[in-house]
BALOBA-1460 file (C-alpha; in Angstrom, 3 decimals):
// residues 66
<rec num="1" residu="x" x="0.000" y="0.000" z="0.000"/>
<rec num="2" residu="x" x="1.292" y="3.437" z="-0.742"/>
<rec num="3" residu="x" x="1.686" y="6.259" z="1.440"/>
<rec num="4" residu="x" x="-1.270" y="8.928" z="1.648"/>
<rec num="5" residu="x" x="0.253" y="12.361" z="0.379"/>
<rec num="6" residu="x" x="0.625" y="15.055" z="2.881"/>
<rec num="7" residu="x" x="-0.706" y="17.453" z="0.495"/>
<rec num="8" residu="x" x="-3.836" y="16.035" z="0.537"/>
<rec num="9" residu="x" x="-4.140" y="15.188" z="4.169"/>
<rec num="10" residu="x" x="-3.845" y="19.035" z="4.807"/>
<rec num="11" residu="x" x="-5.677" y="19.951" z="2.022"/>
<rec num="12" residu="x" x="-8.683" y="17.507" z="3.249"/>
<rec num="13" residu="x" x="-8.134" y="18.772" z="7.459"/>
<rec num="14" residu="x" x="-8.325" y="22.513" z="5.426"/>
<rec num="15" residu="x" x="-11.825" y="21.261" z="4.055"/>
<rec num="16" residu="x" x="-12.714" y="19.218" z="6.850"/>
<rec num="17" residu="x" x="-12.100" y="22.489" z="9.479"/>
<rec num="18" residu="x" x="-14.015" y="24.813" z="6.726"/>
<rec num="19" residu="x" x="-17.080" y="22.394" z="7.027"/>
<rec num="20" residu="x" x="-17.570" y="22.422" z="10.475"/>
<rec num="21" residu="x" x="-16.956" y="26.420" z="10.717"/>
<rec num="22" residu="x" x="-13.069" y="26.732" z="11.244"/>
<rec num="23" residu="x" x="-10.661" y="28.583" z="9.811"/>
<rec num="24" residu="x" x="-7.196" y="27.152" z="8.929"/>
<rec num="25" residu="x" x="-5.453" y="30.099" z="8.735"/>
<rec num="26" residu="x" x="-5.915" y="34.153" z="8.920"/>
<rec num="27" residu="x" x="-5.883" y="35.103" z="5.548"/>
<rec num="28" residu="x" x="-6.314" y="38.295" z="4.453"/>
<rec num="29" residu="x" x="-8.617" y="38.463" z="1.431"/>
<rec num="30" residu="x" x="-9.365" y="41.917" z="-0.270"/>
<rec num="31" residu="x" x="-13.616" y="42.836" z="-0.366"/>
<rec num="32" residu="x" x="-15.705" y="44.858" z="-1.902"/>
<rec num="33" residu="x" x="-16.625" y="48.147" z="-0.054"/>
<rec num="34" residu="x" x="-20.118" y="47.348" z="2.346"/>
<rec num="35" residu="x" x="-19.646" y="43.659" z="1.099"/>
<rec num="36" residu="x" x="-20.759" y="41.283" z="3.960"/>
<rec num="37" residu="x" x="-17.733" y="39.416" z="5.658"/>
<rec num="38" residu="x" x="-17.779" y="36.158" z="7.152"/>
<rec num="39" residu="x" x="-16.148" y="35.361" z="10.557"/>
<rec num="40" residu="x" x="-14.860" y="32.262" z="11.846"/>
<rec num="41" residu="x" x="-13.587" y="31.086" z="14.602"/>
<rec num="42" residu="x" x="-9.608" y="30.534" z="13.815"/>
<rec num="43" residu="x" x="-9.047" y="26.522" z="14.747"/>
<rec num="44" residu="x" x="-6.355" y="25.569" z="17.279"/>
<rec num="45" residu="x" x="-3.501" y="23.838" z="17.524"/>
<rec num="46" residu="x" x="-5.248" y="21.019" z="18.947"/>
<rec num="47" residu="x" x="-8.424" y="21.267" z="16.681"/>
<rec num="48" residu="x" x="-5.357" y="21.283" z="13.892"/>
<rec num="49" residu="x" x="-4.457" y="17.916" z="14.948"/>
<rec num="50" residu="x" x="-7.338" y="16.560" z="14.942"/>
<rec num="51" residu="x" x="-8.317" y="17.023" z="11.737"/>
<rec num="52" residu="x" x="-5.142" y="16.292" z="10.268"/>
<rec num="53" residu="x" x="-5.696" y="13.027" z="12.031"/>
<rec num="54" residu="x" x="-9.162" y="12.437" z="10.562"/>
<rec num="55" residu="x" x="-7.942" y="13.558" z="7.134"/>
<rec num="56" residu="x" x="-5.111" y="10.821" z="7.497"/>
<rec num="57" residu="x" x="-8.026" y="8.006" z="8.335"/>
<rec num="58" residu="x" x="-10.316" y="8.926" z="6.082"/>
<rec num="59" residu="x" x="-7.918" y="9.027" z="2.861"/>
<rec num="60" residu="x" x="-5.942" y="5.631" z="4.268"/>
<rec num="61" residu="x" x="-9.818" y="3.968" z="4.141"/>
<rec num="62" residu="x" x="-10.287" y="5.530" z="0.404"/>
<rec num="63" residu="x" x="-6.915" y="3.997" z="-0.352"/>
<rec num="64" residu="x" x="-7.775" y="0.237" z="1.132"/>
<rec num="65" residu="x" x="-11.548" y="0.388" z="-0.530"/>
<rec num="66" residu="x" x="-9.651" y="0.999" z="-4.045"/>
């Protein structure tokens, strides 16, 4: 079996956080004057983890099911 890429372990946690109303990083993103902004809570070291962890599973279980 091969190894799961780290690339798309974070990229999956990154999408993983996103869904459940985390954000992965502060990023700085230019708007439109009066345009509505959405806040999120920035995610943790901890919270990181976590989902890096659940990104790993869930991409090791794609890899055995193929």
């Amino acid at each position: 079996m091969s190894e799961v890429n780290g690339a798309a372990i974070e990229q999956l946690a990154k999408k993983l956080a996103k869904q459940d109303g985390l954000e992965w990083d502060v990023e700085f993103k230019p708007t439109v004057r009066y345009s509505k902004t959405e806040l999120r809570p920035l995610a943790k070291e901890e919270d990181r983890q976590k989902y890096l962890a659940r990104a790993r599973e869930q991409l090791m279980a794609g890899k055995q099911d193929a």
